[in-house]
C-alpha atoms as a printed R data frame, in Angstrom:
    type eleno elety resid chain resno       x       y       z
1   ATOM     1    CA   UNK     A     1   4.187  -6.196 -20.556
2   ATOM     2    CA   UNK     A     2   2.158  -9.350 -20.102
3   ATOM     3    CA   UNK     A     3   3.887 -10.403 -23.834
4   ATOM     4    CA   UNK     A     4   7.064  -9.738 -22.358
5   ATOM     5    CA   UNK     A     5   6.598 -12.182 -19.807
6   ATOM     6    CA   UNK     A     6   6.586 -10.093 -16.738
7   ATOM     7    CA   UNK     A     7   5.168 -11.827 -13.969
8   ATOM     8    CA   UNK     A     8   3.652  -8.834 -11.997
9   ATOM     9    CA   UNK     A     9   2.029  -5.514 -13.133
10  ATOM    10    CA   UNK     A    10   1.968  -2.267 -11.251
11  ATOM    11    CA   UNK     A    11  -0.540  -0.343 -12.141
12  ATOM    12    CA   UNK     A    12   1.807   2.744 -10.748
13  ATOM    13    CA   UNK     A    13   0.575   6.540 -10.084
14  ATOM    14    CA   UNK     A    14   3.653   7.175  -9.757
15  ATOM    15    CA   UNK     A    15   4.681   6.763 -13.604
16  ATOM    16    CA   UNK     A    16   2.682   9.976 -15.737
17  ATOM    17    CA   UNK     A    17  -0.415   8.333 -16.599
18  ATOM    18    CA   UNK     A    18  -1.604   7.253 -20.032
19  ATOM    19    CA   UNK     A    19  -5.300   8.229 -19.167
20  ATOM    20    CA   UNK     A    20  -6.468  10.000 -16.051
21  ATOM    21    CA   UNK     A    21 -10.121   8.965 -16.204
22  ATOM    22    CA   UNK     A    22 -10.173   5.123 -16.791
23  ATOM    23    CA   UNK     A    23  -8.258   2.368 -15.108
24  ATOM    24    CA   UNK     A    24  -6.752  -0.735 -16.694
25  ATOM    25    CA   UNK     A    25 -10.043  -3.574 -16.775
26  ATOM    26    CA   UNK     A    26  -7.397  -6.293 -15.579
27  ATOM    27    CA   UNK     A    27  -9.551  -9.085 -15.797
28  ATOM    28    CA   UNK     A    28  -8.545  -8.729 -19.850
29  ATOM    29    CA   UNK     A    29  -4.976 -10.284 -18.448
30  ATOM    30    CA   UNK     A    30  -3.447 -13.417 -17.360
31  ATOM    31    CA   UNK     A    31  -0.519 -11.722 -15.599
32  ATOM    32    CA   UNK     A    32  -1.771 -10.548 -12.050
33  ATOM    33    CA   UNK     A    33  -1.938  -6.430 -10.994
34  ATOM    34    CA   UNK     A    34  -0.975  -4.426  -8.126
35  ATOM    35    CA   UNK     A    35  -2.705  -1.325  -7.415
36  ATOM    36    CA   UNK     A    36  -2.524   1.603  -4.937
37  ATOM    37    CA   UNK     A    37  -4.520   2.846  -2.922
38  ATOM    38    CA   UNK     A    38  -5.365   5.711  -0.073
39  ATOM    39    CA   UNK     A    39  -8.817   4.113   1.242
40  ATOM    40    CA   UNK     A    40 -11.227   1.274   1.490
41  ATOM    41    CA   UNK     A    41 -13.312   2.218  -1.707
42  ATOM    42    CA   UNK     A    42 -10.225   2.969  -4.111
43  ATOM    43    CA   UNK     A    43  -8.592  -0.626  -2.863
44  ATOM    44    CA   UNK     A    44 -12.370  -2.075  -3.516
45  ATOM    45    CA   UNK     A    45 -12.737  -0.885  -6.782
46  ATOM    46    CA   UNK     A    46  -8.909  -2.382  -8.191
47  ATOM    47    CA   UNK     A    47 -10.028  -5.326  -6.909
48  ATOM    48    CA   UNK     A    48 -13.480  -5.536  -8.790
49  ATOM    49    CA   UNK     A    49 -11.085  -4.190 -11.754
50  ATOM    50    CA   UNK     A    50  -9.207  -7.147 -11.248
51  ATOM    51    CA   UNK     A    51  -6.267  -6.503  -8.842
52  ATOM    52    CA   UNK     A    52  -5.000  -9.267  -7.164
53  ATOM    53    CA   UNK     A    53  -2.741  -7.343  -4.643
54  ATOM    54    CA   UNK     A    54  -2.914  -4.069  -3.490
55  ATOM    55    CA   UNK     A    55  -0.829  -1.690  -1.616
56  ATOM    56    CA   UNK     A    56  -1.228   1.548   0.416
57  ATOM    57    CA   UNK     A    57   0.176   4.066  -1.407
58  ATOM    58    CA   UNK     A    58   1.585   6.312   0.555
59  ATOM    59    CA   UNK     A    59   4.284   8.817  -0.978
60  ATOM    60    CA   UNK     A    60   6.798   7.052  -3.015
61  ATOM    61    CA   UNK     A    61  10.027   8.528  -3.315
62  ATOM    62    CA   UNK     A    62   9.265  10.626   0.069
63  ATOM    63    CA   UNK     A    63  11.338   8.493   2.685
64  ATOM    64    CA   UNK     A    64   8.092   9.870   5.079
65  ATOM    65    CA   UNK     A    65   6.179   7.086   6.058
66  ATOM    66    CA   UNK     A    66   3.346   9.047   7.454
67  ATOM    67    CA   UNK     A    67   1.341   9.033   3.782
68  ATOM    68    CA   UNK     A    68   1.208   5.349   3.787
69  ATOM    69    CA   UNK     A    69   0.731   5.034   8.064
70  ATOM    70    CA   UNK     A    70  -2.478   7.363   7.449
71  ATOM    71    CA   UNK     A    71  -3.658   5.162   3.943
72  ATOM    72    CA   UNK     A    72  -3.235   1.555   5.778
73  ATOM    73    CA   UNK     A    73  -5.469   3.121   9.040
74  ATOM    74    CA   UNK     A    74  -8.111   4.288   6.723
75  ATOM    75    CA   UNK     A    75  -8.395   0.666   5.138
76  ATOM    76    CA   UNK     A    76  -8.357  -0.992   8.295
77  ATOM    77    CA   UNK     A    77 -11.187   1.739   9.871
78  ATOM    78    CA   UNK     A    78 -13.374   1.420   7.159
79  ATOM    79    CA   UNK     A    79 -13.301  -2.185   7.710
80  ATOM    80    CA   UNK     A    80 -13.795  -2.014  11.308
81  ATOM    81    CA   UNK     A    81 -16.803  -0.228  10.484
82  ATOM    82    CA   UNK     A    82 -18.191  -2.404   7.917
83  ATOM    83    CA   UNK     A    83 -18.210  -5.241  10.554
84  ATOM    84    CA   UNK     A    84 -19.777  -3.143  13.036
85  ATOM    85    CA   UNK     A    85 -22.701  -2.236  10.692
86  ATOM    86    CA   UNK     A    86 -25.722  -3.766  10.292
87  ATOM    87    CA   UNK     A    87 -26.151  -6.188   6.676
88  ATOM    88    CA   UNK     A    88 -28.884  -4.209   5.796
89  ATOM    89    CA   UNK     A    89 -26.764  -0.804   5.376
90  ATOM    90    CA   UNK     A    90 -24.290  -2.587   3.352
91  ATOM    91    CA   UNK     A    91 -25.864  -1.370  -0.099
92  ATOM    92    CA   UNK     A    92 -25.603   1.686   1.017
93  ATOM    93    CA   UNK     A    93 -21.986   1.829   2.331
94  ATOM    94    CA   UNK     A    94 -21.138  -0.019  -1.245
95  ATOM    95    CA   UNK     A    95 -22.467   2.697  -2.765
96  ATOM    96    CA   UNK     A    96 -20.895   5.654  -0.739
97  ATOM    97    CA   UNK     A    97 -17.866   3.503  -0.710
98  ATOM    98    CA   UNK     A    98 -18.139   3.504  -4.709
99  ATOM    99    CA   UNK     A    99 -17.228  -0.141  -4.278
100 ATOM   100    CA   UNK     A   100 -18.957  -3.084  -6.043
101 ATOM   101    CA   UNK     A   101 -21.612  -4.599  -3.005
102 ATOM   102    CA   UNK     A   102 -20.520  -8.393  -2.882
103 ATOM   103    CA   UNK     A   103 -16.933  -7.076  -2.651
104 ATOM   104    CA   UNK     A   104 -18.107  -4.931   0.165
105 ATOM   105    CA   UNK     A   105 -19.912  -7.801   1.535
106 ATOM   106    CA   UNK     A   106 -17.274 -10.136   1.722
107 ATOM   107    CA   UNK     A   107 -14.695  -7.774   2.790
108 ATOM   108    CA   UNK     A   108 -17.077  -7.820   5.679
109 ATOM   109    CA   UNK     A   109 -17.438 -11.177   6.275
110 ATOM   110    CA   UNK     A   110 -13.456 -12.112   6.067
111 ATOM   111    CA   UNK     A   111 -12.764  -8.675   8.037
112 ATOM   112    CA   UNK     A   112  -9.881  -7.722   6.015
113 ATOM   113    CA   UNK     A   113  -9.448  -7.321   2.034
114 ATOM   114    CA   UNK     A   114  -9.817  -9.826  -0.001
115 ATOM   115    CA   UNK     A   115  -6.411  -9.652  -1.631
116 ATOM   116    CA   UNK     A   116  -3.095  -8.992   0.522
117 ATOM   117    CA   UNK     A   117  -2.198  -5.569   1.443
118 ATOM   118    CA   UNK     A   118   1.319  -4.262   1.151
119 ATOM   119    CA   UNK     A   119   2.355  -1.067   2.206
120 ATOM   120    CA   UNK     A   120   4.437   1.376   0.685
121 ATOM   121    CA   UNK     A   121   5.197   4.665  -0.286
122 ATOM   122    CA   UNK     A   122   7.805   6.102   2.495
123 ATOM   123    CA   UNK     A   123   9.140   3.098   3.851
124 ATOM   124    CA   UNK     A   124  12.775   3.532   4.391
125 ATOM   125    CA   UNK     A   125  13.972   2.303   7.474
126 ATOM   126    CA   UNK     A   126  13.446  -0.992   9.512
127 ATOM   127    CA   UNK     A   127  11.589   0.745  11.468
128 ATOM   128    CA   UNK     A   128   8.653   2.324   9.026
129 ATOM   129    CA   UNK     A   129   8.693  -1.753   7.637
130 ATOM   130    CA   UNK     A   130   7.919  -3.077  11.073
131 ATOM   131    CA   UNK     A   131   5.351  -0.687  11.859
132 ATOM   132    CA   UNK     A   132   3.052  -1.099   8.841
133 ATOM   133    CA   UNK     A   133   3.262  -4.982   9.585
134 ATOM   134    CA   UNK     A   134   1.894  -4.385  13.322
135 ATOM   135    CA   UNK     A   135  -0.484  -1.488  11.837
136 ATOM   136    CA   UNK     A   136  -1.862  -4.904   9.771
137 ATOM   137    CA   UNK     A   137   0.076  -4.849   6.324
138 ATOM   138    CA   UNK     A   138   1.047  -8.510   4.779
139 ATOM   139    CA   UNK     A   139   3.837  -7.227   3.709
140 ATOM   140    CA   UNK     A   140   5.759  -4.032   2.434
141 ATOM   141    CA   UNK     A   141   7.214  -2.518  -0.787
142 ATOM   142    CA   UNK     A   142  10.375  -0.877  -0.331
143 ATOM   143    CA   UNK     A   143  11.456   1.653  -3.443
144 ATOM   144    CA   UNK     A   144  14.321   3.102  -4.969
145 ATOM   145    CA   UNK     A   145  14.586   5.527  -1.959
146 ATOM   146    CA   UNK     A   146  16.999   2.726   0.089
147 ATOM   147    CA   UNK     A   147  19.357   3.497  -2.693
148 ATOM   148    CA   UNK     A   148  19.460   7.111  -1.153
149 ATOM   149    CA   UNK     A   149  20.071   5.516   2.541
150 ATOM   150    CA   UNK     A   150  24.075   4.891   3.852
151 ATOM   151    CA   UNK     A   151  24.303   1.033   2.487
152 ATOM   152    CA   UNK     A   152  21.392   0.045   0.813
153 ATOM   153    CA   UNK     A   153  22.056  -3.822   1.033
154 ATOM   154    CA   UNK     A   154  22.358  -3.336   4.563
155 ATOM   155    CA   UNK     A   155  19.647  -1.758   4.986
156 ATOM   156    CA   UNK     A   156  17.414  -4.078   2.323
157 ATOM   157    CA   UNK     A   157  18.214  -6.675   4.223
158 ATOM   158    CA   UNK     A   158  17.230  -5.234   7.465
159 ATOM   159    CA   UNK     A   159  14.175  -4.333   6.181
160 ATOM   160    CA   UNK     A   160  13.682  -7.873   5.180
161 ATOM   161    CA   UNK     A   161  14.322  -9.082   8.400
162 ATOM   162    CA   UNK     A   162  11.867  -6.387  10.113
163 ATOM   163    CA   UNK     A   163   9.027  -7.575   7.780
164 ATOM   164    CA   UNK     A   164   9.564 -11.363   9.567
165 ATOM   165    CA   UNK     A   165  10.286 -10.125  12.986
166 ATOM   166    CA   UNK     A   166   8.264  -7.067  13.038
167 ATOM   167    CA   UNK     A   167   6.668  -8.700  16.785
168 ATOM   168    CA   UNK     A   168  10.049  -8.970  18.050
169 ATOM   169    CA   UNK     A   169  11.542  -5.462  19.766
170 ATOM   170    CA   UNK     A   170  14.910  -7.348  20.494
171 ATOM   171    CA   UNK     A   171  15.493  -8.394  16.919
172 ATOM   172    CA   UNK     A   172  14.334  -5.041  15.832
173 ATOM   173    CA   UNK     A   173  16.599  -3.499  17.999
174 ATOM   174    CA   UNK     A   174  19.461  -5.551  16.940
175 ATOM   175    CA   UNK     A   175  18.774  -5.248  13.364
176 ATOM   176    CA   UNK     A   176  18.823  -1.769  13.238
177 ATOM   177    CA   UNK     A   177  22.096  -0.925  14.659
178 ATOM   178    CA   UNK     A   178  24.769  -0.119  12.630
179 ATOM   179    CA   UNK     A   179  23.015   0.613   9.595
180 ATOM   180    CA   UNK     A   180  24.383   4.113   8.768
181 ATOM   181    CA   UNK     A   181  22.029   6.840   7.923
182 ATOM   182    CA   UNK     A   182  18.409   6.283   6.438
183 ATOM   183    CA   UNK     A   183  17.302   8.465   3.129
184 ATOM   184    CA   UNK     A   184  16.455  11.822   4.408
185 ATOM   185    CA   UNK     A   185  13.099  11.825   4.845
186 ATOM   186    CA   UNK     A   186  11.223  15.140   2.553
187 ATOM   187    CA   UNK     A   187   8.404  16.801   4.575
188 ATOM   188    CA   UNK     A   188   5.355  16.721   2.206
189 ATOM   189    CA   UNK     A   189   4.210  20.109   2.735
190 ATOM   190    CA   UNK     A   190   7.212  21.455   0.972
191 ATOM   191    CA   UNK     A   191   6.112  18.898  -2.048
192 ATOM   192    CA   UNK     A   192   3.985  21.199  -4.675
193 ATOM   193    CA   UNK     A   193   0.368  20.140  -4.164
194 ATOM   194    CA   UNK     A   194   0.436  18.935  -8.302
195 ATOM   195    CA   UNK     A   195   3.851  16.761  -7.483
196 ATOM   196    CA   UNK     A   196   1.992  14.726  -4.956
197 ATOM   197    CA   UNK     A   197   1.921  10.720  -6.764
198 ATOM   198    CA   UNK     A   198  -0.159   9.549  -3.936
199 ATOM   199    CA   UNK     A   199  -3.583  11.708  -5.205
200 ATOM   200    CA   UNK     A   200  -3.181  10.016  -8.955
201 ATOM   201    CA   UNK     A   201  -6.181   8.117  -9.440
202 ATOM   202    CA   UNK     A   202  -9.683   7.528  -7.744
C-alpha cells in the first residue's frame, strides 16, 4: 500500500486478518496508520506501534451507534482516571493498562490521547455524528452503511455539517430534516458472537 502511494492506512478488523496474534510495527512506514480501538490500553498500544490516528471502533457496518458511544466513554474514563491518580501508580496502571508507561504518562499530562480520536463504527445519521463530537471525538468516520440510508449525498453531507456544528441544536435540527430514512440500524445481539468486527484484535 505505502508503494502504491496511498496516503493513509487502516489497519481494519473489519477486513479477515492476515495474523491474529501480531499487529503491524508501523514505525517500519512512512505512510501514517489508523487503528481501532474499544479502550484506553488497545488505543495506547497502536500508538506505541506507531499509529498516528485512532478511532473507536464501534460496529462497522451495524448502523447502531451504541458500540462506538460505549468504546469513546471507556477512552475518555480511563483518562479521567489517569488524571485523578496519583504519579506514583502510573507504572502500575501502564502495566494493567498493557500500555507502554511514558505513553501512559503523557496521556496524563495532555488529558486526552496523544493522537486524534475519530469515532466510528455505527455512525449513520447526523445525529450519531454530532453526538460522538460532544461525547469528545475530533472527528468521525462514516462507512459504507450511508449508502444503505434514503440519499446518501444528502445525508454525507449532513453528516459533514453535524461534525462542524455538532454545539449547535438549531443547525442540527435544520440539517436533519428532510433527509429520508437512515440505514436500518441491526441490533447486535442478533449478530453471531464470531461475526462481531469490533472484538478483532487486542
Amino acid at each position: 500500500l505505502q508503494a502504491l502511494g496511498v496516503d493513509y492506512i487502516d489497519e481494519s478488523e473489519v477486513l479477515t486478518p492476515a495474523d491474529e496474534r501480531h499487529h503491524v510495527n508501523k514505525h517500519d512506514f512512512n505512510v501514517p496508520f489508523v487503528c481501532g480501538c474499544r479502550d484506553l490500553g488497545e488505543a495506547l498500544r497502536r500508538i506505541g506501534e506507531g499509529a498516528a490516528m485512532i478511532r473507536t471502533k464501534g460496529e462497522a457496518g451495524t448502523g447502531n451507534i451504541v458500540e462506538a458511544v460505549r468504546h469513546l466513554r471507556s477512552v475518555w474514563d480511563s483518562i479521567r482516571k489517569l488524571q485523578a491518580m496519583p504519579e506514583e501508580q502510573l507504572m502500575t496502571e501502564a502495566k494493567e493498562l498493557g500500555a507502554p508507561y511514558e505513553l501512559v504518562r503523557e496521556t496524563r499530562t495532555l488529558g486526552r490521547l496523544p493522537v486524534v480520536n475519530f469515532a466510528a463504527g455505527g455512525v449513520a445519521t447526523p445525529a450519531d455524528a454530532a453526538l460522538m463530537m460532544q461525547l469528545g471525538a475530533d472527528g468521525v468516520f462514516v462507512g459504507s452503511g450511508i449508502f444503505k440510508s434514503e440519499d446518501p449525498a444528502r445525508m454525507a453531507h449532513a453528516i459533514v455539517q453535524a461534525v462542524t456544528h455538532y454545539q449547535d441544536p438549531k443547525i442540527l435540527a435544520d440539517i436533519s430534516k428532510g433527509l429520508g430514512e437512515a440505514m436500518r440500524g441491526l441490533e447486535l445481539s442478533q449478530i453471531p458472537e464470531e461475526e462481531l468486527l469490533a472484538k478483532r484484535g487486542w
